[in-house]
MARBA-810444 format. One record per atom (N, C-alpha, C): x, y, z; residue in three letters. Coordinates in steps of 0.02 Angstrom, whole numbers, padded with zeros to 5 digits, always signed. Example, Ala and Ser with C-alpha at 12.3 -4.5 7.8 and 13.67 -1.06 7.14 Angstrom:
! residues 2
+00660-00284+00390ALA
+00615-00225+00390ALA
+00660-00165+00390ALA
+00642-00112+00354SER
+00684-00053+00357SER
+00645+00002+00394SER
***
This chain:
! residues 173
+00443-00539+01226UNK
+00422-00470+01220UNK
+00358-00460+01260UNK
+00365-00406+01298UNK
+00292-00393+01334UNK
+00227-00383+01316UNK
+00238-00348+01244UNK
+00173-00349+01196UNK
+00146-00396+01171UNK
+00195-00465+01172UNK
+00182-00513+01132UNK
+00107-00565+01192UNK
+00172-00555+01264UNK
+00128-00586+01314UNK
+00056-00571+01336UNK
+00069-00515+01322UNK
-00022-00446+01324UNK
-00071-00492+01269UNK
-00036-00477+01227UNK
-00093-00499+01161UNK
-00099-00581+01168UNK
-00054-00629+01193UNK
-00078-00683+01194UNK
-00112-00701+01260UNK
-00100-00662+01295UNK
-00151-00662+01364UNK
-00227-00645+01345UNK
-00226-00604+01324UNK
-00300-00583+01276UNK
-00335-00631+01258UNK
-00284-00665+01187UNK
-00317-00720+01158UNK
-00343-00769+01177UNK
-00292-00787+01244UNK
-00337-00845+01266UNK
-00367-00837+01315UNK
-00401-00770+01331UNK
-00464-00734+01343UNK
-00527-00746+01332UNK
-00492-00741+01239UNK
-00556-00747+01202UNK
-00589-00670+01169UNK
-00533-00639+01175UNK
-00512-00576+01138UNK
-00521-00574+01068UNK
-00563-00561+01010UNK
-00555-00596+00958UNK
-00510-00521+00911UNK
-00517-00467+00941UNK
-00451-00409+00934UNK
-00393-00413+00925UNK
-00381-00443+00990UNK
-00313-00457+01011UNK
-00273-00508+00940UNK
-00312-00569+00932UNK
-00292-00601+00848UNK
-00278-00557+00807UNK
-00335-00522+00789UNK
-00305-00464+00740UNK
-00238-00417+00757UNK
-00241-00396+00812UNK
-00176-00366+00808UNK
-00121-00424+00822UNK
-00115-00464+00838UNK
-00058-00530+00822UNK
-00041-00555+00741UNK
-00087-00548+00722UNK
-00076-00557+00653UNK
-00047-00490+00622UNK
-00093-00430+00621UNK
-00067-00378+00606UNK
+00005-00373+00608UNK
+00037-00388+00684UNK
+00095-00355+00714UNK
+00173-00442+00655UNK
+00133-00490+00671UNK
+00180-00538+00618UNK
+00164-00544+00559UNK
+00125-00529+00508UNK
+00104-00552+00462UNK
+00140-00535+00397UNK
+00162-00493+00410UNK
+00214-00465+00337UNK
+00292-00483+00331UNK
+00302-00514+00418UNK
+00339-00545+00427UNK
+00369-00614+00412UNK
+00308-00638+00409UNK
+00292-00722+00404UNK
+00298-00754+00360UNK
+00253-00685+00314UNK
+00244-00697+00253UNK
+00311-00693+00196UNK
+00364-00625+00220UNK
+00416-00624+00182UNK
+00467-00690+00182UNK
+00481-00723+00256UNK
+00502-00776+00267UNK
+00484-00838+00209UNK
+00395-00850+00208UNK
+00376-00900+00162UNK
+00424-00897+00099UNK
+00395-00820+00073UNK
+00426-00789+00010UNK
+00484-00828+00000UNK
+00539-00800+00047UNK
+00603-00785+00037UNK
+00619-00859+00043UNK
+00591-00910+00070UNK
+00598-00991+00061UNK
+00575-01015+00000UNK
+00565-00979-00058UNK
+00540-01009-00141UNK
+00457-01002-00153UNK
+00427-00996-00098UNK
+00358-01007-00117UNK
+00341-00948-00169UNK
+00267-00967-00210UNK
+00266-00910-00256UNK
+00240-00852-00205UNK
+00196-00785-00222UNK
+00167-00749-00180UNK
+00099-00771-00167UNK
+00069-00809-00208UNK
+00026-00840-00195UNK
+00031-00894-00145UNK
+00035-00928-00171UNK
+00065-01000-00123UNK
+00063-00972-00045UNK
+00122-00909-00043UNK
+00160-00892+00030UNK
+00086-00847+00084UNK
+00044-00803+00021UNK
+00004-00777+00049UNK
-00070-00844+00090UNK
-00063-00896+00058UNK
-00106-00977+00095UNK
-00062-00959+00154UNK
-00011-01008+00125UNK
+00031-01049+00183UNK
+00038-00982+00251UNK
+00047-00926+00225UNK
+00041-00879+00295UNK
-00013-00897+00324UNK
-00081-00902+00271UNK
-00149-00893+00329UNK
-00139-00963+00376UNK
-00117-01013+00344UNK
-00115-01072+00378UNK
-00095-01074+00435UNK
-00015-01067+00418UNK
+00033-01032+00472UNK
-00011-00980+00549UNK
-00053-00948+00524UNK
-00109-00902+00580UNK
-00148-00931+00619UNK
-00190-00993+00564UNK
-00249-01026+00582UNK
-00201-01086+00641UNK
-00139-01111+00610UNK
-00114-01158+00666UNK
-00090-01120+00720UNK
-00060-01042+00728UNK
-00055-01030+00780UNK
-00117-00993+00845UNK
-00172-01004+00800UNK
-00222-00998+00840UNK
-00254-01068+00871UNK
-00256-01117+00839UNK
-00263-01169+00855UNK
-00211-01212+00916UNK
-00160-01194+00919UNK
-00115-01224+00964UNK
-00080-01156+00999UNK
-00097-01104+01024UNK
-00073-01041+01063UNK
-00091-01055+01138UNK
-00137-01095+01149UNK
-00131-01106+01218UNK
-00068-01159+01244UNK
-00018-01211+01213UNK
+00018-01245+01200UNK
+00094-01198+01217UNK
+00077-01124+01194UNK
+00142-01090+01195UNK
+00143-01083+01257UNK
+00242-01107+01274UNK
+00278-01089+01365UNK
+00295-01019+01351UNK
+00279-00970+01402UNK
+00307-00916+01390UNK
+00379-00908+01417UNK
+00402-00967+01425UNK
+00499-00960+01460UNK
+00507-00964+01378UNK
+00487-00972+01331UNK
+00527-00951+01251UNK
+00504-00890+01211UNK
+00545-00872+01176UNK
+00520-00796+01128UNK
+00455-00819+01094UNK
+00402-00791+01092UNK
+00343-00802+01046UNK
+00374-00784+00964UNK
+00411-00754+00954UNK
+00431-00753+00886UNK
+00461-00821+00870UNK
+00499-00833+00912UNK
+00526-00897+00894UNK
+00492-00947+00858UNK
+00447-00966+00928UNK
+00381-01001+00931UNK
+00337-00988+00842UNK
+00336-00957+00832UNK
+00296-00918+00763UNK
+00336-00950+00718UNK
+00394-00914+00729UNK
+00442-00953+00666UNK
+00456-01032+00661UNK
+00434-01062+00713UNK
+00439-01149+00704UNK
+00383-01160+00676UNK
+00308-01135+00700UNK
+00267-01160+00632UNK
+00275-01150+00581UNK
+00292-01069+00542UNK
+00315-01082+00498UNK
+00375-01108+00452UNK
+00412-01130+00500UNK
+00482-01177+00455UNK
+00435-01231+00442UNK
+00400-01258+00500UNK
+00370-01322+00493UNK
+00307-01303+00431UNK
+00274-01282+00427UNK
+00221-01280+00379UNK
+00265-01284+00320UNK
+00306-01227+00307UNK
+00347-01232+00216UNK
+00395-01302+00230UNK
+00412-01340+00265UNK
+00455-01384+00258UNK
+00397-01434+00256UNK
+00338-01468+00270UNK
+00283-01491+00233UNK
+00278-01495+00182UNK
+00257-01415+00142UNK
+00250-01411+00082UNK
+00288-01433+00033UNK
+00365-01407+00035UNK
+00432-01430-00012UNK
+00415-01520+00015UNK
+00382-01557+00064UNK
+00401-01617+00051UNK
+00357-01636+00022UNK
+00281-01610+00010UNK
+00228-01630-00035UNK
+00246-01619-00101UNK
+00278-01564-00107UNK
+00282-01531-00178UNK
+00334-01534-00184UNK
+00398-01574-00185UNK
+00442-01599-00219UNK
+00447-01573-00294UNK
+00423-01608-00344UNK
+00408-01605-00407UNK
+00367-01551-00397UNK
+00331-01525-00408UNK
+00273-01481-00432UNK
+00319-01395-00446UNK
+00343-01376-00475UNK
+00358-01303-00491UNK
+00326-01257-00488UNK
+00241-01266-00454UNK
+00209-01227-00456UNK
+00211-01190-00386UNK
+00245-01222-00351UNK
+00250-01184-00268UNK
+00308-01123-00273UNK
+00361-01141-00333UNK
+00414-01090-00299UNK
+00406-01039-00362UNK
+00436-00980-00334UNK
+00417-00897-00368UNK
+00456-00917-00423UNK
+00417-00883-00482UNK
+00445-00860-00562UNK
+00490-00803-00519UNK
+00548-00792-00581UNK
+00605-00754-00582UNK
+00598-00661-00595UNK
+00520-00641-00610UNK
+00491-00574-00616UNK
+00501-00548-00539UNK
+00457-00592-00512UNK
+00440-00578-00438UNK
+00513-00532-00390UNK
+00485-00481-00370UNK
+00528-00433-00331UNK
+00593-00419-00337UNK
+00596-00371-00391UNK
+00661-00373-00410UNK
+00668-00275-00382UNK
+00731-00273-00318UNK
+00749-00237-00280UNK
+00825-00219-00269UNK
+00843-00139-00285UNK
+00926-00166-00269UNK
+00959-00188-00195UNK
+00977-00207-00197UNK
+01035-00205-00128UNK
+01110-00224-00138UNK
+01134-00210-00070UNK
+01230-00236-00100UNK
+01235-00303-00061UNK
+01267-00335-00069UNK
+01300-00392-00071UNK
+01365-00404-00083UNK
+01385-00416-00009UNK
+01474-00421-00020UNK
+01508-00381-00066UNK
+01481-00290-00073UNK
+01541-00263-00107UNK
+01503-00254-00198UNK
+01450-00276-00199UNK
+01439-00300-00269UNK
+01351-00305-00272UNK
+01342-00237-00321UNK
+01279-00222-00302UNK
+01253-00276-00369UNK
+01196-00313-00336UNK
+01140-00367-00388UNK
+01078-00343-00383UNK
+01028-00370-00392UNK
+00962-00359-00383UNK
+00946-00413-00324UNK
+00884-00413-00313UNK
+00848-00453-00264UNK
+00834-00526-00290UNK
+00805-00508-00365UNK
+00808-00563-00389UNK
+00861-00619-00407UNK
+00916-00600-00419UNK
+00961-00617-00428UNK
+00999-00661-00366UNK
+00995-00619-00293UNK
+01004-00646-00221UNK
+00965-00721-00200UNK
+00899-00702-00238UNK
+00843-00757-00209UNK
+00839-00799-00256UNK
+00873-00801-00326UNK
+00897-00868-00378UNK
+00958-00900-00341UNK
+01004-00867-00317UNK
+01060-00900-00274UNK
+01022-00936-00194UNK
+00993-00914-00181UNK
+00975-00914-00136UNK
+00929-01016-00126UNK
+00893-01002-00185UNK
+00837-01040-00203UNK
+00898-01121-00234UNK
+00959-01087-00273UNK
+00983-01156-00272UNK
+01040-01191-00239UNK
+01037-01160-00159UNK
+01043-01185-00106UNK
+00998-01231-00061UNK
+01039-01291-00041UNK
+00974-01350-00019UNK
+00927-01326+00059UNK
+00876-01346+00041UNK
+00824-01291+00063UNK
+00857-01300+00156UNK
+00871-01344+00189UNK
+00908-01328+00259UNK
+00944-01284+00257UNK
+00993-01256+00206UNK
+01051-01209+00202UNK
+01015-01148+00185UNK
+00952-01148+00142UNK
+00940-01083+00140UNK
+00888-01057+00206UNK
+00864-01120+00224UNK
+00824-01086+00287UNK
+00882-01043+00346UNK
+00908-01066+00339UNK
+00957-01041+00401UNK
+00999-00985+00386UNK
+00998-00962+00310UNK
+01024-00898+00292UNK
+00982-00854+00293UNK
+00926-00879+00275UNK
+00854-00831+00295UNK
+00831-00817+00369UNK
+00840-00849+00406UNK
+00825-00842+00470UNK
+00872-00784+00510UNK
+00937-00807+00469UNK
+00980-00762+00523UNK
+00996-00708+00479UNK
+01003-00716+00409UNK
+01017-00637+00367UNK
+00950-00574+00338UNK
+00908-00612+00344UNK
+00844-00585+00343UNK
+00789-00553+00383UNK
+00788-00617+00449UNK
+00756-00590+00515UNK
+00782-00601+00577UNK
+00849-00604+00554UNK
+00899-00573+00616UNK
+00895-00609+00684UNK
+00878-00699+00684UNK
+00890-00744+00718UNK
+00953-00748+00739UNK
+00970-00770+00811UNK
+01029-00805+00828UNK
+01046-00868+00805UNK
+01108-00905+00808UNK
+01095-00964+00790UNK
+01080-01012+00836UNK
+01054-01004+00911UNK
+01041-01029+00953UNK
+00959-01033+00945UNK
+00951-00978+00906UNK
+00857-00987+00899UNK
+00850-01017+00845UNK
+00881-01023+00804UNK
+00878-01049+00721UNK
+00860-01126+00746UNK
+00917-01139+00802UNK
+00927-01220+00817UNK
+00859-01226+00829UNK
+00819-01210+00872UNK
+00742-01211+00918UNK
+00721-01214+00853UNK
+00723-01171+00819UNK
+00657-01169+00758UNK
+00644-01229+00699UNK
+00725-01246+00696UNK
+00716-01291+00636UNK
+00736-01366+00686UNK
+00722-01351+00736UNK
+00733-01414+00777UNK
+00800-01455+00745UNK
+00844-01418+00761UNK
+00922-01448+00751UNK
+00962-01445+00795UNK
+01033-01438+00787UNK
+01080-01441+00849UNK
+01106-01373+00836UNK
+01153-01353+00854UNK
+01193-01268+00873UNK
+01245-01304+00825UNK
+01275-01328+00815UNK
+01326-01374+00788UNK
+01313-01369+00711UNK
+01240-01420+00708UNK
+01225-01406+00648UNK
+01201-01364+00620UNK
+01168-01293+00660UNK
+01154-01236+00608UNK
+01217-01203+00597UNK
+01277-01207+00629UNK
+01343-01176+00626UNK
+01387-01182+00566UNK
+01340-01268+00548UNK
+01384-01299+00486UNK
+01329-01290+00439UNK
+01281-01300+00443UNK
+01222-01263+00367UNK
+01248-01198+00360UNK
+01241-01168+00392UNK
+01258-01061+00398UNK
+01344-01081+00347UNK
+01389-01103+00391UNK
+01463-01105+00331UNK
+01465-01124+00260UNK
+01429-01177+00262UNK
+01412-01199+00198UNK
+01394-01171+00143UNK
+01324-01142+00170UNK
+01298-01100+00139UNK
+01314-01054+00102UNK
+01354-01009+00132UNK
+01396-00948+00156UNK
+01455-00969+00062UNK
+01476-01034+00123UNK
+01526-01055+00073UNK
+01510-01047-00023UNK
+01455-01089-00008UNK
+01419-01079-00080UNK
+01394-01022-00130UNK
+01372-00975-00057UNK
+01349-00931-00113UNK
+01404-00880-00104UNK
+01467-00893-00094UNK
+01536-00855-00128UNK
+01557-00871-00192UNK
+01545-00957-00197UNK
+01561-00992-00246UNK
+01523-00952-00309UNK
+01448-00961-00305UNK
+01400-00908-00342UNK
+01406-00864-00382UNK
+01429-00831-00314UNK
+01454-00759-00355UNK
+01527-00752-00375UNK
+01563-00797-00368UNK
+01645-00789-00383UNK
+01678-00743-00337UNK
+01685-00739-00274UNK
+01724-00719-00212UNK
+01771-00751-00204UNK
+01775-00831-00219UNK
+01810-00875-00206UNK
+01889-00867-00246UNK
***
């Protein structure tokens, strides 16, 4: 995106604006992603800043022959895929069942939000990243591969799986 290249041209200027509006322009973005991967809102509102602070720290590193969103979205797969491996055990990273409860439809069959992101959540966390990536923020699965550093193959078969499962879920099957 051309705006994206503007503002990171800035930055590594030494623009300290230009950050702000980079963050501005991803941040609610980033952050829903964390969310929508189990973290609580707490938790997701860190791990975003983190997620910021590393892409300020390594932005001179970005090739511009790839999407900067992309780019964005590999730190953060990589930062929450850290965390779930630190925090294994700990229940304190992923959202209580209050948290954002919104209608939407679903295959024909209106649930809540909450309800989507309990199915969602007990899908193994590769399968749900890749439903989030592409049903949420509208990734290809050619970028999904880049992001979660996998093959086209294998996000083709996480995405079915997935898919598969949460029919099972809801009884489609």
């Amino acid at each position: 995106m051309q705006e994206d290249a503007q503002i990171i041209q800035q930055i590594l200027q030494g623009n300290q604006v230009a950050i702000d509006e980079l963050v501005h322009l991803y941040y609610d973005e980033i952050f829903r992603y964390i969310v929508r991967m189990g973290c609580s809102t707490e938790d997701s509102m860190d791990l975003t800043q983190e997620v910021f602070i590393t892409v300020m720290k390594s932005i001179h590193t970005y090739k511009e022959q790839g999407h900067f969103r992309a780019w964005l979205y590999k730190i953060a797969h990589n930062q929450t895929m850290n965390v779930f491996k630190k925090n294994k055990h700990e229940s304190n990273y992923f959202k209580t069942k209050e948290e954002n409860v919104v209608m939407t439809d679903f295959s024909n069959k209106v649930v809540d939000q909450a309800f989507i992101e309990e199915l969602l959540n007990q899908l193994p966390v590769k399968q749900r990243d890749v439903v989030i990536l592409k049903y949420y923020h509208g990734f290809k699965s050619k970028e999904i591969a880049k992001i979660t550093g996998s093959t086209l193959p294998g996000v083709k078969s996480r995405l079915f799986q997935a898919l598969q499962k949460l029919r099972k879920y809801i009884g489609e099957e």
